[in-house]
mmCIF file of the N, C-alpha and C atoms, coordinates in Angstrom:
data_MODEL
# 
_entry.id   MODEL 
# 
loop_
_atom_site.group_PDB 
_atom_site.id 
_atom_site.type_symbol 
_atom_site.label_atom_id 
_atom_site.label_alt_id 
_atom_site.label_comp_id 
_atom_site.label_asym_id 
_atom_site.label_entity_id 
_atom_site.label_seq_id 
_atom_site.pdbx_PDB_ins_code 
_atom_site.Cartn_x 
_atom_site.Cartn_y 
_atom_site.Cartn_z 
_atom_site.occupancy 
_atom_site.B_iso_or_equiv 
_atom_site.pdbx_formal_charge 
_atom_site.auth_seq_id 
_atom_site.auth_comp_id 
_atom_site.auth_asym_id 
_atom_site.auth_atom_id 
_atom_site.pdbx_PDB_model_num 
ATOM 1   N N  . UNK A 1 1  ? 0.862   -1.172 0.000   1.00 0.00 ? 1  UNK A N  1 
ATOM 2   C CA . UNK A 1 1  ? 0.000   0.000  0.000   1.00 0.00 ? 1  UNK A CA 1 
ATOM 3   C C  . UNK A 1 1  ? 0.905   1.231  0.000   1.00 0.00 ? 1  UNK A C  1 
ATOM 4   N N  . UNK A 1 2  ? 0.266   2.260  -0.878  1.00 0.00 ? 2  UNK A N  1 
ATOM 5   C CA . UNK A 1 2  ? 1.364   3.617  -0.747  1.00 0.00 ? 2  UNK A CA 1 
ATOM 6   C C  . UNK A 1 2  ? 0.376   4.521  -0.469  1.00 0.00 ? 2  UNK A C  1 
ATOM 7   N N  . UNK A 1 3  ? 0.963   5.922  0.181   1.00 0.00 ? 3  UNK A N  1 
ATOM 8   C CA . UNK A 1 3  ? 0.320   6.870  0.438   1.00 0.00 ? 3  UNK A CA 1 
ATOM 9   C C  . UNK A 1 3  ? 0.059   8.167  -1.042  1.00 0.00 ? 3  UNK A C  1 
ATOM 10  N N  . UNK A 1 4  ? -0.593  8.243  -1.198  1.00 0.00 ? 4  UNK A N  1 
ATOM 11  C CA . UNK A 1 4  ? -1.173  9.022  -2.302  1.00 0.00 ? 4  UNK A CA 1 
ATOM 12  C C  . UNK A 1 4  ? -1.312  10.545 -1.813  1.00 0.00 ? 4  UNK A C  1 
ATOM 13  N N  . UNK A 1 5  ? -1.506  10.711 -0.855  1.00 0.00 ? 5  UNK A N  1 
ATOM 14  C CA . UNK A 1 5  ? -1.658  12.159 -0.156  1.00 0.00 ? 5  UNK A CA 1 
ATOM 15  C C  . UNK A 1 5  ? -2.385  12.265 1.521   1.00 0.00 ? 5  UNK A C  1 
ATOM 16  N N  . UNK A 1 6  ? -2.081  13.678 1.797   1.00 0.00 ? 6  UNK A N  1 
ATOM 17  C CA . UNK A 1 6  ? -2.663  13.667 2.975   1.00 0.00 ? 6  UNK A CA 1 
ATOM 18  C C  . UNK A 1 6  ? -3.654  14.642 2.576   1.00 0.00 ? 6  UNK A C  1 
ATOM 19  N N  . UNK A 1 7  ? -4.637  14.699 3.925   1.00 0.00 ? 7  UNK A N  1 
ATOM 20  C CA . UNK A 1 7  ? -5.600  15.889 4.383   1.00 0.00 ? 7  UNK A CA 1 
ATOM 21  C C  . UNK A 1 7  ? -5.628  16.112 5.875   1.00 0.00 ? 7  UNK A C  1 
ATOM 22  N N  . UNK A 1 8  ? -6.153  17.337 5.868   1.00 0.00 ? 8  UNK A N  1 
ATOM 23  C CA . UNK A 1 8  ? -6.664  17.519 7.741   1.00 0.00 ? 8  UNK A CA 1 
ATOM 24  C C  . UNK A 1 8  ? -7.938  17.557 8.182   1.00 0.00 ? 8  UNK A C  1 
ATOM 25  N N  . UNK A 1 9  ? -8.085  17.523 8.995   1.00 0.00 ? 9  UNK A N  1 
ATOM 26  C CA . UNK A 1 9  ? -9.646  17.161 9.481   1.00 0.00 ? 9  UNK A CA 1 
ATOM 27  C C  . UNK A 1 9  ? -9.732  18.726 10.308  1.00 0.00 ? 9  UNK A C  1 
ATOM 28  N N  . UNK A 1 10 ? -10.827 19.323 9.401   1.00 0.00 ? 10 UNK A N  1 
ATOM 29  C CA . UNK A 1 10 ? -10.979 20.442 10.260  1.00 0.00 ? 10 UNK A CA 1 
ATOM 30  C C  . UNK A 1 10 ? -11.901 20.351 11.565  1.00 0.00 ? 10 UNK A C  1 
ATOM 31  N N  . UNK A 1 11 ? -12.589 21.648 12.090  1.00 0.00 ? 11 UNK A N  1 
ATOM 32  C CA . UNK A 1 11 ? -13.305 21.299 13.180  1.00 0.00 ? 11 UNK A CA 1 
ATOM 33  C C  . UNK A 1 11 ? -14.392 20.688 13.089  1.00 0.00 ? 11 UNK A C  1 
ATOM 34  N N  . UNK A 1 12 ? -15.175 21.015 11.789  1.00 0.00 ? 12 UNK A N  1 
ATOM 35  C CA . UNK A 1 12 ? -16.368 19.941 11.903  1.00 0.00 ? 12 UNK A CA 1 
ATOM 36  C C  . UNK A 1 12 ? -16.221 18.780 11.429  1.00 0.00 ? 12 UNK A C  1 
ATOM 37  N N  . UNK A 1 13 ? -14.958 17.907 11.472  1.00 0.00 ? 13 UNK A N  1 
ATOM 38  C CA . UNK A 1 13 ? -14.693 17.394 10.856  1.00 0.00 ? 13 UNK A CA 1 
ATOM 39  C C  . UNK A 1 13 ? -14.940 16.987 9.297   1.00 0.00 ? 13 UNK A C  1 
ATOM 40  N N  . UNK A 1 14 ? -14.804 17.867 8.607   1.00 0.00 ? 14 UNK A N  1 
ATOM 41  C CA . UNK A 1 14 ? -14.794 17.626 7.071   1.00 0.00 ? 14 UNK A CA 1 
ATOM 42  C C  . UNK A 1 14 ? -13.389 17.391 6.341   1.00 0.00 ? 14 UNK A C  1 
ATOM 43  N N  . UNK A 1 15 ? -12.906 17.234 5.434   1.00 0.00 ? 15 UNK A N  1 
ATOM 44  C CA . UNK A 1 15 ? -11.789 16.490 4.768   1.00 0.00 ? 15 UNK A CA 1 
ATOM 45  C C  . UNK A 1 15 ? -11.868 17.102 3.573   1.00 0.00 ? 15 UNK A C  1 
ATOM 46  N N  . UNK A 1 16 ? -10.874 17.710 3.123   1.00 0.00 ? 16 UNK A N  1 
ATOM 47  C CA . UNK A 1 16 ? -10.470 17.946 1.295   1.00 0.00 ? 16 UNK A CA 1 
ATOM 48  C C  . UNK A 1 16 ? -10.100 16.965 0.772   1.00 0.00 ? 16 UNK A C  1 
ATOM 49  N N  . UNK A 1 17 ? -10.489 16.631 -0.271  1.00 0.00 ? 17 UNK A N  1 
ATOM 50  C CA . UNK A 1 17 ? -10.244 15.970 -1.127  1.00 0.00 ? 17 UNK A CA 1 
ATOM 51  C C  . UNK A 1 17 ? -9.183  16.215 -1.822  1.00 0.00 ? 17 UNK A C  1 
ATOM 52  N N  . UNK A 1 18 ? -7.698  15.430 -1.946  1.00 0.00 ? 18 UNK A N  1 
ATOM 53  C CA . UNK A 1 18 ? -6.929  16.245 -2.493  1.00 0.00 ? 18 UNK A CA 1 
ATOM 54  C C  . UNK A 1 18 ? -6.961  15.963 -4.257  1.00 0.00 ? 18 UNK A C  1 
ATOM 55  N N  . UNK A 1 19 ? -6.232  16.737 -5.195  1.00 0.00 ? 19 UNK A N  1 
ATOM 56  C CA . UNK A 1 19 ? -6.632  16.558 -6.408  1.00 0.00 ? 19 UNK A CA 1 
ATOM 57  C C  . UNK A 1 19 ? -6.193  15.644 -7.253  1.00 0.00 ? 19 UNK A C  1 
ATOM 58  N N  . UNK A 1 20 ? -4.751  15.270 -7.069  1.00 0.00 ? 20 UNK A N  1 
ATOM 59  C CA . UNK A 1 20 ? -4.409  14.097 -7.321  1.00 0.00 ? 20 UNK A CA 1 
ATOM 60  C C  . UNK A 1 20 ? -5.411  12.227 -7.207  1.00 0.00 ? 20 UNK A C  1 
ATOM 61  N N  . UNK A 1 21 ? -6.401  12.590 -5.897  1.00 0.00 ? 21 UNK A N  1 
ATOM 62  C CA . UNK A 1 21 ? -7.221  11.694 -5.571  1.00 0.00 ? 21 UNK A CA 1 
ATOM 63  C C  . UNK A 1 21 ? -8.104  12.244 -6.604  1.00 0.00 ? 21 UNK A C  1 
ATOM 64  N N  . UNK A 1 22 ? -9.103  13.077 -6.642  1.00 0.00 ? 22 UNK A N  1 
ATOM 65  C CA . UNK A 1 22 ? -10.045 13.578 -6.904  1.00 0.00 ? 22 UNK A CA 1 
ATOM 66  C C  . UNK A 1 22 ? -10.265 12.906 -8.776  1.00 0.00 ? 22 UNK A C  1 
ATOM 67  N N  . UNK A 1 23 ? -8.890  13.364 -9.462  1.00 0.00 ? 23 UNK A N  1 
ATOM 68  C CA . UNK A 1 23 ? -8.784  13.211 -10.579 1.00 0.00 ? 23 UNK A CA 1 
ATOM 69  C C  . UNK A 1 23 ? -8.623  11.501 -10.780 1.00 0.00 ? 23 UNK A C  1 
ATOM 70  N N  . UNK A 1 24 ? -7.555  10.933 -9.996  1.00 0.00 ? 24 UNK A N  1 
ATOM 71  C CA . UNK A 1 24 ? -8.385  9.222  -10.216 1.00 0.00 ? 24 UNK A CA 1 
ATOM 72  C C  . UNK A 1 24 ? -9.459  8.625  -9.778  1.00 0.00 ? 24 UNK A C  1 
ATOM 73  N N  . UNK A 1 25 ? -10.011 9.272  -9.124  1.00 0.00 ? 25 UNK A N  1 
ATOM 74  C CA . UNK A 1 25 ? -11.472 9.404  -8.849  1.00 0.00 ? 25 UNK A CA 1 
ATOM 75  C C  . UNK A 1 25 ? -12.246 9.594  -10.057 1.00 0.00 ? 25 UNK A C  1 
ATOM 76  N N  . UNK A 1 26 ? -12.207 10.363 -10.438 1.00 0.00 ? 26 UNK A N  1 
ATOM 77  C CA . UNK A 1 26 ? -12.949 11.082 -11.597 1.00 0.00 ? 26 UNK A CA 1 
ATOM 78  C C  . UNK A 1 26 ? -13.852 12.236 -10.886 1.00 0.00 ? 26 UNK A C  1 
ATOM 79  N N  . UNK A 1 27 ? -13.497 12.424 -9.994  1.00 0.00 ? 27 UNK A N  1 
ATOM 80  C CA . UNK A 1 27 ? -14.506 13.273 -9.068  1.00 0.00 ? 27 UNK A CA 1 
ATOM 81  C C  . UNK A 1 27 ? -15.037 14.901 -9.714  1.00 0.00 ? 27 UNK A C  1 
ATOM 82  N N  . UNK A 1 28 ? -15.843 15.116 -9.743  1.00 0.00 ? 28 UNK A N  1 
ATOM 83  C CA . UNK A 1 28 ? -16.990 16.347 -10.140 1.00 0.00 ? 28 UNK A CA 1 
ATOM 84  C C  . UNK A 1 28 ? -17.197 16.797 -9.092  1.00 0.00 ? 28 UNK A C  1 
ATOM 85  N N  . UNK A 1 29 ? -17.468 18.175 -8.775  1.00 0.00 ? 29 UNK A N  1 
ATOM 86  C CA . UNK A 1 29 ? -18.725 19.175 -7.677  1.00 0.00 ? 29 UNK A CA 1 
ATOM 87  C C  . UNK A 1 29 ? -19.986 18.660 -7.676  1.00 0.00 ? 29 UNK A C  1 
ATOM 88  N N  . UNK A 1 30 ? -19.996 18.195 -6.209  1.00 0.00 ? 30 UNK A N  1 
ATOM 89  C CA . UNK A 1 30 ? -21.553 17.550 -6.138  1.00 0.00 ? 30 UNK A CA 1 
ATOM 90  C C  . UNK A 1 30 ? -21.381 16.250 -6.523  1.00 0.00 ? 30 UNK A C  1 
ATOM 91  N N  . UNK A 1 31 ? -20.591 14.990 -6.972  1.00 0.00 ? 31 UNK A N  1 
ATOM 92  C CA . UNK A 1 31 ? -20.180 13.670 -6.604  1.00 0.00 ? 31 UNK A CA 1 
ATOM 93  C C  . UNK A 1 31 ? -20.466 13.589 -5.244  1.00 0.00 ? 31 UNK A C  1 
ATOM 94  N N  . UNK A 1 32 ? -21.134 12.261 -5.415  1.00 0.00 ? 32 UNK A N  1 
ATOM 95  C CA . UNK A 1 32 ? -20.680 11.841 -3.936  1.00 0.00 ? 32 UNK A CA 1 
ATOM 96  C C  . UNK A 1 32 ? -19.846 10.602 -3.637  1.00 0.00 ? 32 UNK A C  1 
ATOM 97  N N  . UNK A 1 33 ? -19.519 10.799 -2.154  1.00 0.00 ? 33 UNK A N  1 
ATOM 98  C CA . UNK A 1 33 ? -17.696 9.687  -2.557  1.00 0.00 ? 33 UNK A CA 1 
ATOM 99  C C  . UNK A 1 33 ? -18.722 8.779  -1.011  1.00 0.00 ? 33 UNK A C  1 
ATOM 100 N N  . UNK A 1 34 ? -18.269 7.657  -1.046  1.00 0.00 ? 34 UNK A N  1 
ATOM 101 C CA . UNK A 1 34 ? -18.838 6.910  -0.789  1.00 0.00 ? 34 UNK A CA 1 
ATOM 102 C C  . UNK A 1 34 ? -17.126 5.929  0.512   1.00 0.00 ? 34 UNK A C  1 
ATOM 103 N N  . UNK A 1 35 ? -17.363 6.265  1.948   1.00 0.00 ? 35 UNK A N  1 
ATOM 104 C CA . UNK A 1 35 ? -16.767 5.190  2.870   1.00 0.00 ? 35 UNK A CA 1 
ATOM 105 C C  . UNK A 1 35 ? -17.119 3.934  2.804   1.00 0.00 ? 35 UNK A C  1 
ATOM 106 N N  . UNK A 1 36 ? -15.831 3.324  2.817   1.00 0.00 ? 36 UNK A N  1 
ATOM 107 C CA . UNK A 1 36 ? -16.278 2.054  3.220   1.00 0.00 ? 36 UNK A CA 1 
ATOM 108 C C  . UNK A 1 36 ? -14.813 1.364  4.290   1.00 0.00 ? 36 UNK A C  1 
ATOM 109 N N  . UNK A 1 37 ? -15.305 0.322  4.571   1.00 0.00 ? 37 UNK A N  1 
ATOM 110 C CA . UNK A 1 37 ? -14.565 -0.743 5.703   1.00 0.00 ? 37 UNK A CA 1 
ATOM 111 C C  . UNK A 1 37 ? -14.508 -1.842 5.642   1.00 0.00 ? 37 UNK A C  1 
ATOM 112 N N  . UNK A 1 38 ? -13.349 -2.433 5.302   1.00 0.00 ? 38 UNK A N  1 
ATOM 113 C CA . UNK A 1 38 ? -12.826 -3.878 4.810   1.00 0.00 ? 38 UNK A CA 1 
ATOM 114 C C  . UNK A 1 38 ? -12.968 -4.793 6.064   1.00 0.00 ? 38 UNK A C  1 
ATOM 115 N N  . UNK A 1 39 ? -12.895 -5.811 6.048   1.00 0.00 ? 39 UNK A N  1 
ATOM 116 C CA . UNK A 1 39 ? -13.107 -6.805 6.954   1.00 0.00 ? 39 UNK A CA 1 
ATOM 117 C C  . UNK A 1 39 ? -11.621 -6.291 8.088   1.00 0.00 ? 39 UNK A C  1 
ATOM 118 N N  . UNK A 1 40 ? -10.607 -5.917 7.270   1.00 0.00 ? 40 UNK A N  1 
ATOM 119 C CA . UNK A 1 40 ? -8.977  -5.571 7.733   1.00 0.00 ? 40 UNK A CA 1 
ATOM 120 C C  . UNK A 1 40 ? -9.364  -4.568 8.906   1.00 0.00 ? 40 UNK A C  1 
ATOM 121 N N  . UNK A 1 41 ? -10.308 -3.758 8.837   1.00 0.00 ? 41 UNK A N  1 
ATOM 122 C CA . UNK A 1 41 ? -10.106 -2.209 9.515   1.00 0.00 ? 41 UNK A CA 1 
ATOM 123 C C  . UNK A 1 41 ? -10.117 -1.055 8.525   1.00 0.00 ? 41 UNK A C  1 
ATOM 124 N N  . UNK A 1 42 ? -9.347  -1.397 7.442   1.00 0.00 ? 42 UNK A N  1 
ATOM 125 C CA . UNK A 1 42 ? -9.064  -0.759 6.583   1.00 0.00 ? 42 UNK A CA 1 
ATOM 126 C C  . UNK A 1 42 ? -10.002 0.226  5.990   1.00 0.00 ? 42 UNK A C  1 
ATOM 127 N N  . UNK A 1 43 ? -10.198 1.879  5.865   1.00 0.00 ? 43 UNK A N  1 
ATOM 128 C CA . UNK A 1 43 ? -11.713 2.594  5.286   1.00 0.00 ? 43 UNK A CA 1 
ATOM 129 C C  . UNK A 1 43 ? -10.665 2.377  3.973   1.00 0.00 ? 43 UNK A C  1 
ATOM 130 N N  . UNK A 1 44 ? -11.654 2.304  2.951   1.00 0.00 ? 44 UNK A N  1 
ATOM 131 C CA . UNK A 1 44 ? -11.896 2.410  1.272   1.00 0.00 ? 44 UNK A CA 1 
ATOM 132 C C  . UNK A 1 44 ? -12.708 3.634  0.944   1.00 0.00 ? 44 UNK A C  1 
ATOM 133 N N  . UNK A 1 45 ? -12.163 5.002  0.054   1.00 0.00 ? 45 UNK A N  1 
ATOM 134 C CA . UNK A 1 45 ? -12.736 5.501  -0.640  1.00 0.00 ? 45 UNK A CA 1 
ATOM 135 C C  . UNK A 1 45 ? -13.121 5.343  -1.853  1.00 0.00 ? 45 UNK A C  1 
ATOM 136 N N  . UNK A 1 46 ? -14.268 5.181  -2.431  1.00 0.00 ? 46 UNK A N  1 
ATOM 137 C CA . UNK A 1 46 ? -14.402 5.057  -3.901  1.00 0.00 ? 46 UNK A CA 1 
ATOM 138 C C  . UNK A 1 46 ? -16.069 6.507  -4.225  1.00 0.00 ? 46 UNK A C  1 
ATOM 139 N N  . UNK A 1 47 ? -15.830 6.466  -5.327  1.00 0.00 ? 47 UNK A N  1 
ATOM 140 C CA . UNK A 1 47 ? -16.856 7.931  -5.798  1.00 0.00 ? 47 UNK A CA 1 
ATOM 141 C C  . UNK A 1 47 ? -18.427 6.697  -5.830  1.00 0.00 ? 47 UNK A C  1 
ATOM 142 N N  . UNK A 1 48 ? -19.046 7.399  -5.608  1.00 0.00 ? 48 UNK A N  1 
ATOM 143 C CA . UNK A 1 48 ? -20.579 6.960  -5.070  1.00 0.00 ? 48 UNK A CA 1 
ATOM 144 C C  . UNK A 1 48 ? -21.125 6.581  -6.609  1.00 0.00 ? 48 UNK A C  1 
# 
């Protein structure tokens, strides 16, 4: 596994998306990105 980028968790906890992600994402304004959790622990982002 490699790290692709970071973010910070602001106070309400919300998260940027950084663009490097965003773009293998394919991510748009107003996408929605979708958590998930592997049997591992592990969260999975993928676009909704």
């Amino acid at each position: 596994m490699r790290i692709l980028g970071t973010s910070k968790v602001s106070k309400s906890y919300k998260i940027a998306l950084i663009s490097d992600i965003a773009k293998k994402l394919e991510a748009k304004e107003g996408d929605i990105i979708v958590f998930y959790e592997n049997d591992a622990g592990d969260i999975i982002i993928k676009k909704g």
